[in-house]
PyMOL Python script that loads the backbone (N, CA, C, O; Angstrom):
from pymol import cmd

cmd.read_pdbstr("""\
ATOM      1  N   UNK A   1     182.271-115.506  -8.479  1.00  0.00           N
ATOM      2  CA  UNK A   1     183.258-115.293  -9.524  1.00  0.00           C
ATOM      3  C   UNK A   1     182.533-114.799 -10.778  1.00  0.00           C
ATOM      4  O   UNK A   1     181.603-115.407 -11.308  1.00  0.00           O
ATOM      5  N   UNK A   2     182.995-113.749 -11.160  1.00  0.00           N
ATOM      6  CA  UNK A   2     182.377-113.151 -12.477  1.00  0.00           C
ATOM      7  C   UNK A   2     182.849-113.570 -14.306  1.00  0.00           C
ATOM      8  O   UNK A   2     182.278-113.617 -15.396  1.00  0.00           O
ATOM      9  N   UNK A   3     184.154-113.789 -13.777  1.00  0.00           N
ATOM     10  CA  UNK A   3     184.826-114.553 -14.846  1.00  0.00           C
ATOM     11  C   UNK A   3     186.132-116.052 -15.061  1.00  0.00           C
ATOM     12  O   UNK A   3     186.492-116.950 -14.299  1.00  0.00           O
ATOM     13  N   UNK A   4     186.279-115.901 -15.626  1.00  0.00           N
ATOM     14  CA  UNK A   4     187.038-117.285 -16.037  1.00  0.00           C
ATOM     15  C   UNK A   4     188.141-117.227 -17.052  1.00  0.00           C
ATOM     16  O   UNK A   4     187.671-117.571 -18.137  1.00  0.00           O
ATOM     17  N   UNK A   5     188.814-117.071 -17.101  1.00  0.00           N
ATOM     18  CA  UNK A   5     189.783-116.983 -18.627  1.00  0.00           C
ATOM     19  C   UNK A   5     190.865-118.877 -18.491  1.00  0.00           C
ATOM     20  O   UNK A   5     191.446-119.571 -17.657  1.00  0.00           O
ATOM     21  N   UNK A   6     190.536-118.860 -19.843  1.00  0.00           N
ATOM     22  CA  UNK A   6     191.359-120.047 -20.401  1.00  0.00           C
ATOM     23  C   UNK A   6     192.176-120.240 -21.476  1.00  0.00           C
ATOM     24  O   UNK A   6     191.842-119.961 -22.628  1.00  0.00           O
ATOM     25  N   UNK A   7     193.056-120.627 -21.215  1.00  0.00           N
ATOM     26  CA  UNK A   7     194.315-120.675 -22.577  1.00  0.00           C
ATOM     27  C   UNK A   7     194.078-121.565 -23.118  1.00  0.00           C
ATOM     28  O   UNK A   7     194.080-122.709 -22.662  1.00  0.00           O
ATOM     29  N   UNK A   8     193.825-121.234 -24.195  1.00  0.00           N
ATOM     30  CA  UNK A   8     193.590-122.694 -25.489  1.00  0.00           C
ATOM     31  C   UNK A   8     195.086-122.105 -26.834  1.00  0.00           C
ATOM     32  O   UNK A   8     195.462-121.157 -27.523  1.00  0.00           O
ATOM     33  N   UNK A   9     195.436-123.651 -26.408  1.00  0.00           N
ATOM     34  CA  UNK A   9     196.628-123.876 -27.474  1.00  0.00           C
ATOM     35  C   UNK A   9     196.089-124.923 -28.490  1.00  0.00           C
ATOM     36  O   UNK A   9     195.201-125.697 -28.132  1.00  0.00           O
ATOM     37  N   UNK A  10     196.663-124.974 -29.896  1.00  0.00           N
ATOM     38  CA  UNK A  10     196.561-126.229 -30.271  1.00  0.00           C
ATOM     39  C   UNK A  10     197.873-127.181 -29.978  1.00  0.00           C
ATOM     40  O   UNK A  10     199.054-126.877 -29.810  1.00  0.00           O
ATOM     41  N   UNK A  11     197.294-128.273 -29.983  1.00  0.00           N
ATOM     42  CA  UNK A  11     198.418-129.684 -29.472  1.00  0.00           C
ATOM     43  C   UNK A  11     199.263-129.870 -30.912  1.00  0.00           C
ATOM     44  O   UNK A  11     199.343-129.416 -32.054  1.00  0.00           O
ATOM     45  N   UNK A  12     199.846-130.899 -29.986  1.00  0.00           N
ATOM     46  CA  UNK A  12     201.031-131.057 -31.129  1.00  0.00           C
ATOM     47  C   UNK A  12     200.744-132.333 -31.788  1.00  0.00           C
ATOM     48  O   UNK A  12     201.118-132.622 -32.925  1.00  0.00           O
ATOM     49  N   UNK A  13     200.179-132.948 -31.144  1.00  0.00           N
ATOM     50  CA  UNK A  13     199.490-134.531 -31.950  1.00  0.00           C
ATOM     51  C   UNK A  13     197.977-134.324 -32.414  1.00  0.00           C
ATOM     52  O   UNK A  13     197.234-135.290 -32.587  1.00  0.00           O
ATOM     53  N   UNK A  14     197.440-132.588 -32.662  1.00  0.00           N
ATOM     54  CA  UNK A  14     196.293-132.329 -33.035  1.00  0.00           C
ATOM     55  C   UNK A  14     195.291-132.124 -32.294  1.00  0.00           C
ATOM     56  O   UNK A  14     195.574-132.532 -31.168  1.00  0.00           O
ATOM     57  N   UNK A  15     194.014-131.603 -32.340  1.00  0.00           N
ATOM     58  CA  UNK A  15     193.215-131.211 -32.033  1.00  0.00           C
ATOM     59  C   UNK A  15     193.683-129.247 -30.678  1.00  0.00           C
ATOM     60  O   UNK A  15     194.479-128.325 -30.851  1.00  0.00           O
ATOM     61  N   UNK A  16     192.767-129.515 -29.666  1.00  0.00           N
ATOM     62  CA  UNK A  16     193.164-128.537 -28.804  1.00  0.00           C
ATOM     63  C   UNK A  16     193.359-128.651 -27.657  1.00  0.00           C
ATOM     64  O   UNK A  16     193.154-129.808 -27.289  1.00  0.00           O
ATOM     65  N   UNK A  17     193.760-127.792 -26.645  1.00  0.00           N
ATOM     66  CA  UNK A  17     193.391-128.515 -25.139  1.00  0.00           C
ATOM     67  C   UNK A  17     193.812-127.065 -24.663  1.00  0.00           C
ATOM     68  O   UNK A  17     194.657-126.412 -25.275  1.00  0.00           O
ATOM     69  N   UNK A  18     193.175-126.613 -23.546  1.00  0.00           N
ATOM     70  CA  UNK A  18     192.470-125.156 -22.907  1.00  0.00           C
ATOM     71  C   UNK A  18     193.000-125.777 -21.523  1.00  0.00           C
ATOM     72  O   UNK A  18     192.847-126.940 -21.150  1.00  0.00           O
ATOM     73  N   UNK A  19     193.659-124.733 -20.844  1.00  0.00           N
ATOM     74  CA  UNK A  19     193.520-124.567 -19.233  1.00  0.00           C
ATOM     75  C   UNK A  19     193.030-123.060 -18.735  1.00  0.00           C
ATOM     76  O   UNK A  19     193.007-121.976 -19.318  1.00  0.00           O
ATOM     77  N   UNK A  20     192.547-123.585 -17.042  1.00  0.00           N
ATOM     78  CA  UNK A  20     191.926-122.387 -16.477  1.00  0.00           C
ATOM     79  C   UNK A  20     193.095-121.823 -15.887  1.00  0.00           C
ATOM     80  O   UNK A  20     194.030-122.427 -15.361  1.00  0.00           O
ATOM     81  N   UNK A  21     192.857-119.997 -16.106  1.00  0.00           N
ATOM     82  CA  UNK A  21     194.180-119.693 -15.167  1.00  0.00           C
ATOM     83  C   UNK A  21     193.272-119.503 -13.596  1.00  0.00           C
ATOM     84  O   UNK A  21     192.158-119.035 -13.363  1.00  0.00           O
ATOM     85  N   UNK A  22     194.144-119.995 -12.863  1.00  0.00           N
ATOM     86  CA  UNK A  22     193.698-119.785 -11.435  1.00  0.00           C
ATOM     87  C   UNK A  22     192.910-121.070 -10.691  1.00  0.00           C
ATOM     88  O   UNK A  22     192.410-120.887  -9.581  1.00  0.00           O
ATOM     89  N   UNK A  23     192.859-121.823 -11.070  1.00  0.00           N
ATOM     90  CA  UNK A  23     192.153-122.686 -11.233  1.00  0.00           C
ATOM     91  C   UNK A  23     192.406-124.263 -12.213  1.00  0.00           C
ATOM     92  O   UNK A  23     192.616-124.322 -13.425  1.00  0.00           O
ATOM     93  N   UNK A  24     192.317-125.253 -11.382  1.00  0.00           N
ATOM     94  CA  UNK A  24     192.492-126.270 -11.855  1.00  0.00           C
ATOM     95  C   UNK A  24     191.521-127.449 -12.136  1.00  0.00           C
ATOM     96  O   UNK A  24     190.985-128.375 -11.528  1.00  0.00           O
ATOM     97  N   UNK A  25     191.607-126.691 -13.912  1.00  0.00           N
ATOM     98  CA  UNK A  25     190.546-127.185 -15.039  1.00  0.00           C
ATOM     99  C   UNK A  25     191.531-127.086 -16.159  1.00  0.00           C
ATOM    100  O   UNK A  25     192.349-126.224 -16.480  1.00  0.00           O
ATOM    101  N   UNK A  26     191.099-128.551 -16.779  1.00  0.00           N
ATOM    102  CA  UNK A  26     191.975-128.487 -18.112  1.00  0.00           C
ATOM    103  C   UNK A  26     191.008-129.719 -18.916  1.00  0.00           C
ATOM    104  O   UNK A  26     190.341-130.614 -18.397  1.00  0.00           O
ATOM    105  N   UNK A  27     191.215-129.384 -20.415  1.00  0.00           N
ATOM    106  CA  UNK A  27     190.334-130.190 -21.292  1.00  0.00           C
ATOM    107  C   UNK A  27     190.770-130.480 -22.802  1.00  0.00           C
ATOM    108  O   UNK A  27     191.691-129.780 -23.224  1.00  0.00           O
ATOM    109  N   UNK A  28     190.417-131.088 -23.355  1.00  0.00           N
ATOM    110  CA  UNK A  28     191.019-131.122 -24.550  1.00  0.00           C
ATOM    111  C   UNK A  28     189.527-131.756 -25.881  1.00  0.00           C
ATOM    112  O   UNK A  28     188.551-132.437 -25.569  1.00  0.00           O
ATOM    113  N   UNK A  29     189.817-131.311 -27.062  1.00  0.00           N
ATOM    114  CA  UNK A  29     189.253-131.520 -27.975  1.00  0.00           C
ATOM    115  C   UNK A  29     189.545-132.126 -29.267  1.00  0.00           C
ATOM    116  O   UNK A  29     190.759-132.280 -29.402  1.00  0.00           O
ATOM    117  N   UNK A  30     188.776-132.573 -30.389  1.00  0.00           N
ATOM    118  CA  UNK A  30     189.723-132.585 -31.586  1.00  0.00           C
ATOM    119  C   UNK A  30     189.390-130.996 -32.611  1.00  0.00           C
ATOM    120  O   UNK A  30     190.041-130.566 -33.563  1.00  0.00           O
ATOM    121  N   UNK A  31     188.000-130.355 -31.883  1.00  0.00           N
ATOM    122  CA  UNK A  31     187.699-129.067 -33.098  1.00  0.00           C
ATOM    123  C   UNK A  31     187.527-128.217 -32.000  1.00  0.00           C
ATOM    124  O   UNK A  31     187.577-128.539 -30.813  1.00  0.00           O
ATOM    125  N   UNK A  32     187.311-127.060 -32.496  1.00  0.00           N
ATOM    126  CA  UNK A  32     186.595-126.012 -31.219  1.00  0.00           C
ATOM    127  C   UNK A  32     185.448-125.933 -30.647  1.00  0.00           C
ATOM    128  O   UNK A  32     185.375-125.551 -29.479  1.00  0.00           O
ATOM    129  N   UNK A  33     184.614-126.194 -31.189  1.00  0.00           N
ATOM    130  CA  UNK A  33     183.137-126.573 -30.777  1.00  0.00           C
ATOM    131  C   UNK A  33     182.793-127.550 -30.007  1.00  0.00           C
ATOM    132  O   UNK A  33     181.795-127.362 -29.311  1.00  0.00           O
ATOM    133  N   UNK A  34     183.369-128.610 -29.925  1.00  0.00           N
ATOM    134  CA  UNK A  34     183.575-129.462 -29.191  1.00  0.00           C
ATOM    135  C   UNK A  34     184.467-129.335 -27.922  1.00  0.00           C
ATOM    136  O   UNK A  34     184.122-129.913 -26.892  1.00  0.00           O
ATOM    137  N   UNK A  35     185.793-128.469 -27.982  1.00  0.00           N
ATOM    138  CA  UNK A  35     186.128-127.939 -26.837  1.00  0.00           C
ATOM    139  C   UNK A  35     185.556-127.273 -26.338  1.00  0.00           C
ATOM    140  O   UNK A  35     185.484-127.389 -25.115  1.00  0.00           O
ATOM    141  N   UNK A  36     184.816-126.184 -27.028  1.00  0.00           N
ATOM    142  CA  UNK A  36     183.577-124.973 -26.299  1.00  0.00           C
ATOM    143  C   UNK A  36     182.649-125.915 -25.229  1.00  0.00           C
ATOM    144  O   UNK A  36     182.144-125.610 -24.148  1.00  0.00           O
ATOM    145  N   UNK A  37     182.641-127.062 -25.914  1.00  0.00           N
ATOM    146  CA  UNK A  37     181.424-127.637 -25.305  1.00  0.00           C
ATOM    147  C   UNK A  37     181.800-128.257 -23.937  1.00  0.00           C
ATOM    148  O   UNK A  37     181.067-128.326 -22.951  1.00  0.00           O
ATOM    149  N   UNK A  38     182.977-128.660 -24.047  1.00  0.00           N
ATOM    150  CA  UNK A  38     183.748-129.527 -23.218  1.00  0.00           C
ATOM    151  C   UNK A  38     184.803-128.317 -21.820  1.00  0.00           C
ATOM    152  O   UNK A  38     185.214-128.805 -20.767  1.00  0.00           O
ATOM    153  N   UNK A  39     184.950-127.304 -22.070  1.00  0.00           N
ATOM    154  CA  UNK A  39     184.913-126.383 -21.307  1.00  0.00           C
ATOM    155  C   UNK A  39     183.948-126.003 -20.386  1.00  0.00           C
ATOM    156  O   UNK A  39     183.996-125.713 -19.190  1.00  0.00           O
ATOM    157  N   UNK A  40     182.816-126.086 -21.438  1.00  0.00           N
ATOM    158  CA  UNK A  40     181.755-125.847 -20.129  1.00  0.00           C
ATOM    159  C   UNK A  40     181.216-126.767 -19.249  1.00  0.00           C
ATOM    160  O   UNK A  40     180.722-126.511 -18.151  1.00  0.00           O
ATOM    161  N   UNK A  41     181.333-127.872 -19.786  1.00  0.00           N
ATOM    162  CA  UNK A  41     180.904-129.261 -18.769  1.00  0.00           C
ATOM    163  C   UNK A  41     182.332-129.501 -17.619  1.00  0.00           C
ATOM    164  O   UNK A  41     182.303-130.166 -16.583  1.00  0.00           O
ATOM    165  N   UNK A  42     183.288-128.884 -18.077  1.00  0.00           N
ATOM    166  CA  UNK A  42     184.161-128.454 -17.120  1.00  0.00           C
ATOM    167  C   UNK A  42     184.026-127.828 -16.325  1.00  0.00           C
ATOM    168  O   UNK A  42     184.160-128.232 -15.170  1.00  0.00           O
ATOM    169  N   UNK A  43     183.642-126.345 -16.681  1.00  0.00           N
ATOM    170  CA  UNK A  43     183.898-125.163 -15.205  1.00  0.00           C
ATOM    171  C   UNK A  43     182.230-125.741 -14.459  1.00  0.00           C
ATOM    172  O   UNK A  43     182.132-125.363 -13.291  1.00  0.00           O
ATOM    173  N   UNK A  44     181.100-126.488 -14.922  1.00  0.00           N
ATOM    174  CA  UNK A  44     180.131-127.005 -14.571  1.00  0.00           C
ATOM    175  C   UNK A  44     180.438-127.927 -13.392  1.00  0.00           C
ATOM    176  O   UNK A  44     179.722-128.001 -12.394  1.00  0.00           O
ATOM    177  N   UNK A  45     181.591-128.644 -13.590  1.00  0.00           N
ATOM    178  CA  UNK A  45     181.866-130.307 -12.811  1.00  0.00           C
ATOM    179  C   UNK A  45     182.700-129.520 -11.496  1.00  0.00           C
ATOM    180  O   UNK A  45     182.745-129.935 -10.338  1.00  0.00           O
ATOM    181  N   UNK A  46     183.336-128.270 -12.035  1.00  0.00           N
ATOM    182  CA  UNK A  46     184.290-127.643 -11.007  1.00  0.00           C
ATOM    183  C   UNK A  46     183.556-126.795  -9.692  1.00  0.00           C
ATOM    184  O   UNK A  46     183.840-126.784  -8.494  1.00  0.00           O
ATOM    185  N   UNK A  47     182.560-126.142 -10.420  1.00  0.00           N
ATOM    186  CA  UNK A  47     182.523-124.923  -9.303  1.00  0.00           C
ATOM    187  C   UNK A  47     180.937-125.648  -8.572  1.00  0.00           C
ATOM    188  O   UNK A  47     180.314-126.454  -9.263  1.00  0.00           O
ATOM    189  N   UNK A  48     180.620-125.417  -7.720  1.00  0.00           N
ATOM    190  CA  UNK A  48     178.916-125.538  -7.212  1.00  0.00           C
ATOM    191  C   UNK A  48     178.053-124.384  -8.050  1.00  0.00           C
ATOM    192  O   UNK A  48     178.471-123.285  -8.414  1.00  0.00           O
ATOM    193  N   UNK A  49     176.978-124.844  -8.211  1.00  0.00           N
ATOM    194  CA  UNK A  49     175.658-124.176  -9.191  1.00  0.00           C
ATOM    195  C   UNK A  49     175.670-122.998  -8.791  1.00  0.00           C
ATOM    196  O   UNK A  49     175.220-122.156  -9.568  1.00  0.00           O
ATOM    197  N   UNK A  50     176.004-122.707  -7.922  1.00  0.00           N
ATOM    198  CA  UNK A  50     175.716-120.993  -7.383  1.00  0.00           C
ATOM    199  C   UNK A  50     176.859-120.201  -7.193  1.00  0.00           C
ATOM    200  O   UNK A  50     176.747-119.066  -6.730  1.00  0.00           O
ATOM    201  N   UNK A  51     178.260-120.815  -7.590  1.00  0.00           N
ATOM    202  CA  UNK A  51     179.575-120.203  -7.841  1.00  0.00           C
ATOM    203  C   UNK A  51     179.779-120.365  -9.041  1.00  0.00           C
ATOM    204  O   UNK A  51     180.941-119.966  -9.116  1.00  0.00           O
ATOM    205  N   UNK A  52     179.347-120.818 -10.571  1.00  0.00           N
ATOM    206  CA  UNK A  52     180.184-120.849 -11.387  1.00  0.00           C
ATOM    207  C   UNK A  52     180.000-119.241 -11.843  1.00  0.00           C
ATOM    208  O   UNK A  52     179.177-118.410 -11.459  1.00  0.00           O
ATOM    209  N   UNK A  53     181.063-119.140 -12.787  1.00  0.00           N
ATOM    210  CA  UNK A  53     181.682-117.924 -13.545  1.00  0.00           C
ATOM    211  C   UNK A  53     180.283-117.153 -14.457  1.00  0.00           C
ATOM    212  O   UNK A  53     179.559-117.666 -15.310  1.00  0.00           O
ATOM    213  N   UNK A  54     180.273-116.419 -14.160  1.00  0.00           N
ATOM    214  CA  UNK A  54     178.801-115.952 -15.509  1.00  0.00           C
ATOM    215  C   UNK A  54     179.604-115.893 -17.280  1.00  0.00           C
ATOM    216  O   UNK A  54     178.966-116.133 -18.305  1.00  0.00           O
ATOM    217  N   UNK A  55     181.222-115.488 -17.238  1.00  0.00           N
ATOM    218  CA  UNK A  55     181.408-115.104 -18.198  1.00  0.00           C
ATOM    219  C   UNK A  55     182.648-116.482 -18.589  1.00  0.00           C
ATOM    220  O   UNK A  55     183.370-116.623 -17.602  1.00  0.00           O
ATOM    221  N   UNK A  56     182.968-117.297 -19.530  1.00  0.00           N
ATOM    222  CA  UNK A  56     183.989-117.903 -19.954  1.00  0.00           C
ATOM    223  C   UNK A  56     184.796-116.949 -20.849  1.00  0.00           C
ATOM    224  O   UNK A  56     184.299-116.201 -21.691  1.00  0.00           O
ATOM    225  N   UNK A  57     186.221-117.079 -20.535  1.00  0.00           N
ATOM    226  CA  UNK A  57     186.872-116.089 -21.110  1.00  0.00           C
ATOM    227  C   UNK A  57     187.607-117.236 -22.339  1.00  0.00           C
ATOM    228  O   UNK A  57     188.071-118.275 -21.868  1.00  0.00           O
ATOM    229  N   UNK A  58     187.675-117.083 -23.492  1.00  0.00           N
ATOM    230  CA  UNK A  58     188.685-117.982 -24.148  1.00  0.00           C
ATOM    231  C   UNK A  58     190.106-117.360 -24.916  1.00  0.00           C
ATOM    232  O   UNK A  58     189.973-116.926 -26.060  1.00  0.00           O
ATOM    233  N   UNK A  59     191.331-117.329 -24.327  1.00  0.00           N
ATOM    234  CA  UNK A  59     192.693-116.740 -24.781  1.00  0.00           C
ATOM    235  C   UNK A  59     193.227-117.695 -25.702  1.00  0.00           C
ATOM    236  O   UNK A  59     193.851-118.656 -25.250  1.00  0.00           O
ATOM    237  N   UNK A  60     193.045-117.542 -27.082  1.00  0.00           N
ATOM    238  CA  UNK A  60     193.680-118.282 -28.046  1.00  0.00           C
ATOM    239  C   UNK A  60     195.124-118.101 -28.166  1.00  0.00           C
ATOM    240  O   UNK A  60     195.404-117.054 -28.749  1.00  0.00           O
ATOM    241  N   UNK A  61     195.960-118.681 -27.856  1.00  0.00           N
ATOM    242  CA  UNK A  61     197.492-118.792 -28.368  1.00  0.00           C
ATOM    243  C   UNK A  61     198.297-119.599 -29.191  1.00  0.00           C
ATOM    244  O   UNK A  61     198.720-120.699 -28.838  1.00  0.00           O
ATOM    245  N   UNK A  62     198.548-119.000 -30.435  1.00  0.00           N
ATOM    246  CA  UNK A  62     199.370-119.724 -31.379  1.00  0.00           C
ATOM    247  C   UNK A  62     200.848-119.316 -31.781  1.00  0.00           C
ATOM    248  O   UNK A  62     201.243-118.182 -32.049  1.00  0.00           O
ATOM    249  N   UNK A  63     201.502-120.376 -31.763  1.00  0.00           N
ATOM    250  CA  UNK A  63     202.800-120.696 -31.710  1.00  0.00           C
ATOM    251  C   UNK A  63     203.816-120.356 -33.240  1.00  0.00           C
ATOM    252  O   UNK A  63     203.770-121.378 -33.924  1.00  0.00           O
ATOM    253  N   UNK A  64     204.269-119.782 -33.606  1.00  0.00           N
ATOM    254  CA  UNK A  64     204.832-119.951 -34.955  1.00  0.00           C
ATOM    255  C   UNK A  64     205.971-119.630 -35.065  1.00  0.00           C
ATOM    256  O   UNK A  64     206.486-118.670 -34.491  1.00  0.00           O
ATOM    257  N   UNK A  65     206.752-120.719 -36.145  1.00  0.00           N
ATOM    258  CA  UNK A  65     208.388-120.413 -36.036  1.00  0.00           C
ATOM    259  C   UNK A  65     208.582-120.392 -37.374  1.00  0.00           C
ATOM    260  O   UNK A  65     207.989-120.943 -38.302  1.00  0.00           O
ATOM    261  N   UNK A  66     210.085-119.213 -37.284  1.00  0.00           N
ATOM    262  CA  UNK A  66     210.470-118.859 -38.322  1.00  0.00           C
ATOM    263  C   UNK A  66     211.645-119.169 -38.749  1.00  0.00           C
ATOM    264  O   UNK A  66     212.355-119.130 -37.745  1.00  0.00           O
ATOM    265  N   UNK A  67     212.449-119.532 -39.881  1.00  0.00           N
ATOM    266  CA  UNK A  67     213.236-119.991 -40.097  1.00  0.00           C
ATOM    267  C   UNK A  67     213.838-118.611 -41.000  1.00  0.00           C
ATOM    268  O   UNK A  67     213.484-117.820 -41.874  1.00  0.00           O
ATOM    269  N   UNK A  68     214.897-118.913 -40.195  1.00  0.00           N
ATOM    270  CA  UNK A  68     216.304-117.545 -41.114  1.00  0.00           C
ATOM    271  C   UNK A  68     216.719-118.404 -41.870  1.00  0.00           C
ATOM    272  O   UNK A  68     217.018-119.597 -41.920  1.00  0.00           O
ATOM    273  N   UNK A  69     216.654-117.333 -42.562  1.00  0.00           N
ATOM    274  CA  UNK A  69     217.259-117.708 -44.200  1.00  0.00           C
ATOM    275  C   UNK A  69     218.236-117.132 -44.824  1.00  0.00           C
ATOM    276  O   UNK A  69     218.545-117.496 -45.958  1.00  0.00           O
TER     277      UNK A  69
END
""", "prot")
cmd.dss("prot")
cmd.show_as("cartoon", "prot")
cmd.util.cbc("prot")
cmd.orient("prot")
């Protein structure tokens, strides 16, 4: 596998939490750096040493609502 892509949302009670598409890996943080970190000890725990991903993909998605006025 050459890559990896993951959706990182922020939560609604704070911090973040990232899933893998294709793949079932999911993680959560309270900052990003700490999810960065925690992603990778993820796709680490998931794949065997000689299958993981060379590239982590990270898809930030944020949510925003608008109120008519």
């Amino acid at each position: 596998m050459e890559e990896i892509i993951f959706v990182v949302e922020e939560s609604p009670d704070g911090g973040y939490f990232a899933r893998a598409l294709g793949n079932s890996i999911f993680t959560d943080a309270d900052n990003i750096p700490e999810l960065k970190d925690n992603i990778r000890d993820a796709v680490k725990c998931h794949f065997e040493p000689n299958e993981e991903p060379k590239i982590i993909n990270l898809h930030f998605v944020k949510n925003e609502m608008l109120a008519i006025a």
